[in-house]
Backbone as JSON Lines, residues from 0, in Angstrom:
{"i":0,"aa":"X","n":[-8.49,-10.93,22.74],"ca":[-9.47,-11.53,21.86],"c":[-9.16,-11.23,20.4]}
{"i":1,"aa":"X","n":[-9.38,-10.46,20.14],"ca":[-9.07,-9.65,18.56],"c":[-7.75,-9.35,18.55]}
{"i":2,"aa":"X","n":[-7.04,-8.91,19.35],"ca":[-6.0,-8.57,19.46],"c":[-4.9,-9.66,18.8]}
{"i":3,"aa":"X","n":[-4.58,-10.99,19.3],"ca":[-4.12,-11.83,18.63],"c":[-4.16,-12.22,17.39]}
{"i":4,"aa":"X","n":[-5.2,-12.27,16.89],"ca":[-5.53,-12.42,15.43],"c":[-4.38,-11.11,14.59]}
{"i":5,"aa":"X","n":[-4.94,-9.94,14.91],"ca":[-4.28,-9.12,14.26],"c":[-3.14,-9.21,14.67]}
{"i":6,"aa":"X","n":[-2.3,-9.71,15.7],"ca":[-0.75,-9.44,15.99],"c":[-0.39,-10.63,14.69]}
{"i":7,"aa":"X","n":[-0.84,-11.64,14.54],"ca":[-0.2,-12.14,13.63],"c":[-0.44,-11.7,12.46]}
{"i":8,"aa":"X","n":[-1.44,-10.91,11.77],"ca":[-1.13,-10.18,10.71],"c":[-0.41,-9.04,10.49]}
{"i":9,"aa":"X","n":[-0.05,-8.87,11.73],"ca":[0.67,-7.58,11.31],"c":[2.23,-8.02,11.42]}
{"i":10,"aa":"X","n":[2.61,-9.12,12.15],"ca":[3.59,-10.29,11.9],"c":[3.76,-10.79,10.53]}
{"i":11,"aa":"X","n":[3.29,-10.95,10.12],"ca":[2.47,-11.51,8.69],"c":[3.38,-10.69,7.61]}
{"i":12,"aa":"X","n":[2.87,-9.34,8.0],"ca":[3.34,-8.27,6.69],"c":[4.54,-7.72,7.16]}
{"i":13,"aa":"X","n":[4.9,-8.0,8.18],"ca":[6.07,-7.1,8.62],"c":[7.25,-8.26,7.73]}
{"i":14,"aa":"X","n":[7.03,-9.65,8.33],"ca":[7.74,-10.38,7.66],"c":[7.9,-10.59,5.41]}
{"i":15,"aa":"X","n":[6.84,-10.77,4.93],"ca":[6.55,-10.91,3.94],"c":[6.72,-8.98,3.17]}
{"i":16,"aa":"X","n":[6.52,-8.22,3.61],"ca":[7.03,-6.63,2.52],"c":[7.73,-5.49,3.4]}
{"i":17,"aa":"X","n":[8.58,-6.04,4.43],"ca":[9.42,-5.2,4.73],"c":[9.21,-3.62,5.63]}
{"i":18,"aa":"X","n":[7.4,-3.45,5.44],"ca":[7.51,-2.36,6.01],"c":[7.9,-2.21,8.18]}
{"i":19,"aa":"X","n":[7.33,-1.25,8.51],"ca":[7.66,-1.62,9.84],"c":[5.9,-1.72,10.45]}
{"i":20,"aa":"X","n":[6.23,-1.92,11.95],"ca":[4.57,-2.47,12.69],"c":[3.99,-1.24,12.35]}
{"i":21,"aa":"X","n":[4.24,0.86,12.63],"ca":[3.19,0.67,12.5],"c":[2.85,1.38,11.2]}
{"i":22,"aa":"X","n":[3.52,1.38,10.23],"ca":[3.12,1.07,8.9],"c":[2.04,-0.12,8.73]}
{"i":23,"aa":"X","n":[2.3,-1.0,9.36],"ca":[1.42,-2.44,8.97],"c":[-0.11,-2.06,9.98]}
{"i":24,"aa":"X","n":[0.05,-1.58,11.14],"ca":[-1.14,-1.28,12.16],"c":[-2.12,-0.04,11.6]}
{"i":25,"aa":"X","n":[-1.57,0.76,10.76],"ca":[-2.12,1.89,10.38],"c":[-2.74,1.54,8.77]}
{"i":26,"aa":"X","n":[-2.02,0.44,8.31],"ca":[-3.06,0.06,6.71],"c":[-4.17,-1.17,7.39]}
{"i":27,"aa":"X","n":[-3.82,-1.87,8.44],"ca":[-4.95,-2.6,9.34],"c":[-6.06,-1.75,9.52]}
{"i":28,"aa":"X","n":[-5.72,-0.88,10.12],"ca":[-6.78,-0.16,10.86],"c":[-7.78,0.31,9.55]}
{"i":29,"aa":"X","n":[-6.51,0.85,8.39],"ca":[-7.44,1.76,7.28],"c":[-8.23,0.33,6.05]}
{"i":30,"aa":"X","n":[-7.89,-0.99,5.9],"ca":[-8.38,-1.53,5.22],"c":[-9.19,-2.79,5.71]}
{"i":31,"aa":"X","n":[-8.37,-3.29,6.27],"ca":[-9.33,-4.32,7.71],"c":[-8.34,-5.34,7.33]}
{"i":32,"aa":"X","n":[-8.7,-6.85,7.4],"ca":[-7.76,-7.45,7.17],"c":[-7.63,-8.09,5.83]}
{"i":33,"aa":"X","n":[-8.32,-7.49,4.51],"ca":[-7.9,-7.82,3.27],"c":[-6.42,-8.32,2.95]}
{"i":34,"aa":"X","n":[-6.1,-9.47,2.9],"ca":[-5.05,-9.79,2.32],"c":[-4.39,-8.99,1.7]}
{"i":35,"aa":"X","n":[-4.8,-9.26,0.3],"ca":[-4.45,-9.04,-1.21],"c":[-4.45,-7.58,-0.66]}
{"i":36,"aa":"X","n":[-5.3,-6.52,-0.37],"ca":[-5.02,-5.26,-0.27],"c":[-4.16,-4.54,0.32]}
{"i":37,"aa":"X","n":[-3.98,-5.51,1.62],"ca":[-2.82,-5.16,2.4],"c":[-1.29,-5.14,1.9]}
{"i":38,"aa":"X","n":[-1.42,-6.53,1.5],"ca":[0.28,-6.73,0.81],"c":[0.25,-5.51,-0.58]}
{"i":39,"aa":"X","n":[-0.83,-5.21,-1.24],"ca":[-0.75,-4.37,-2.52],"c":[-0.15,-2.88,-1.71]}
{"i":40,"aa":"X","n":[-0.66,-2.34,-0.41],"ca":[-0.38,-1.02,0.09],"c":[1.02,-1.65,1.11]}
{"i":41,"aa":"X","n":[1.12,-2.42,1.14],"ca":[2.32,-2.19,1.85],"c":[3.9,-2.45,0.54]}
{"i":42,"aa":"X","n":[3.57,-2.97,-0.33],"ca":[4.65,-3.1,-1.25],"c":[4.5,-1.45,-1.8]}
{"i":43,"aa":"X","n":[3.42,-0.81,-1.86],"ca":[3.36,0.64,-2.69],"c":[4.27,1.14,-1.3]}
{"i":44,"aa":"X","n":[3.85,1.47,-0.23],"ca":[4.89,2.31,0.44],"c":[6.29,1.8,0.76]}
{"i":45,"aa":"X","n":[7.02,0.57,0.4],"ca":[7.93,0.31,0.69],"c":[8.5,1.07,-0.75]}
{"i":46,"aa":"X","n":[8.62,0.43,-1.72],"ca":[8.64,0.88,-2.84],"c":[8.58,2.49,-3.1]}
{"i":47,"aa":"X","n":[7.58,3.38,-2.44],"ca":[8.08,5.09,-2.11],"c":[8.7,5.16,-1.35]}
{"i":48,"aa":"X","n":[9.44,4.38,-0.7],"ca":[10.58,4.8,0.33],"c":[11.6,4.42,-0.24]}
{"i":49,"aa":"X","n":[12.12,3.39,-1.27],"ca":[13.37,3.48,-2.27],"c":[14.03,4.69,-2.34]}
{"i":50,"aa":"X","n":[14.86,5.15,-2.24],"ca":[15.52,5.79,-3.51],"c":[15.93,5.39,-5.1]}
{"i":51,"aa":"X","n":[15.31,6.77,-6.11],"ca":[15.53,6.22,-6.91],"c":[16.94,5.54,-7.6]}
{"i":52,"aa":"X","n":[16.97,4.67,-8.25],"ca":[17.89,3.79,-9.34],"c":[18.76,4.47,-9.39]}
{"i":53,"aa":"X","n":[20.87,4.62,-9.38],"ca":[21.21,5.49,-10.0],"c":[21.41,6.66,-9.22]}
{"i":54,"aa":"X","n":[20.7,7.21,-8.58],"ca":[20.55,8.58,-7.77],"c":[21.88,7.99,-6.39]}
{"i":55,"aa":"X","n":[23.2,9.56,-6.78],"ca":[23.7,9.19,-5.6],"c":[24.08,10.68,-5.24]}
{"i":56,"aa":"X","n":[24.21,10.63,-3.47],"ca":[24.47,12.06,-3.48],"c":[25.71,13.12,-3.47]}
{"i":57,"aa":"X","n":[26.72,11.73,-4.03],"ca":[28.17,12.48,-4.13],"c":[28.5,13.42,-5.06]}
C-alpha cells in the first residue's frame, strides 16, 4: 500500500543525487516525503562525502 509510493521516491532520489537507498530510506523516514527537503539533505550528504578539491594522498 504505502510501500510503493515510497519505493518510487526513494527511486526518485537515488536516481536524481547520487546517494544510496538507505541514505534515501533514512531522510524518508526523518522528513516524510517533502520534495524540496529531501533533494536539499540528500545533495548536503553527498557533497560531505566528497573529498576535498586538490587533496591527494600521495
Amino acid at each position: 500500500m504505502a510501500l510503493e509510493p515510497k519505493r518510487g521516491l526513494v527511486q526518485r532520489l537515488l536516481e536524481e543525487t547520487g546517494i544510496t537507498e538507505t541514505q534515501a530510506l533514512e531522510l524518508i523516514s526523518l522528513l516524510g516525503s517533502n520534495w524540496s527537503s529531501l533533494v536539499r539533505e540528500a545533495k548536503a550528504i553527498r557533497h560531505s562525502l566528497k573529498p576535498p578539491a586538490g587533496s591527494s594522498s600521495a
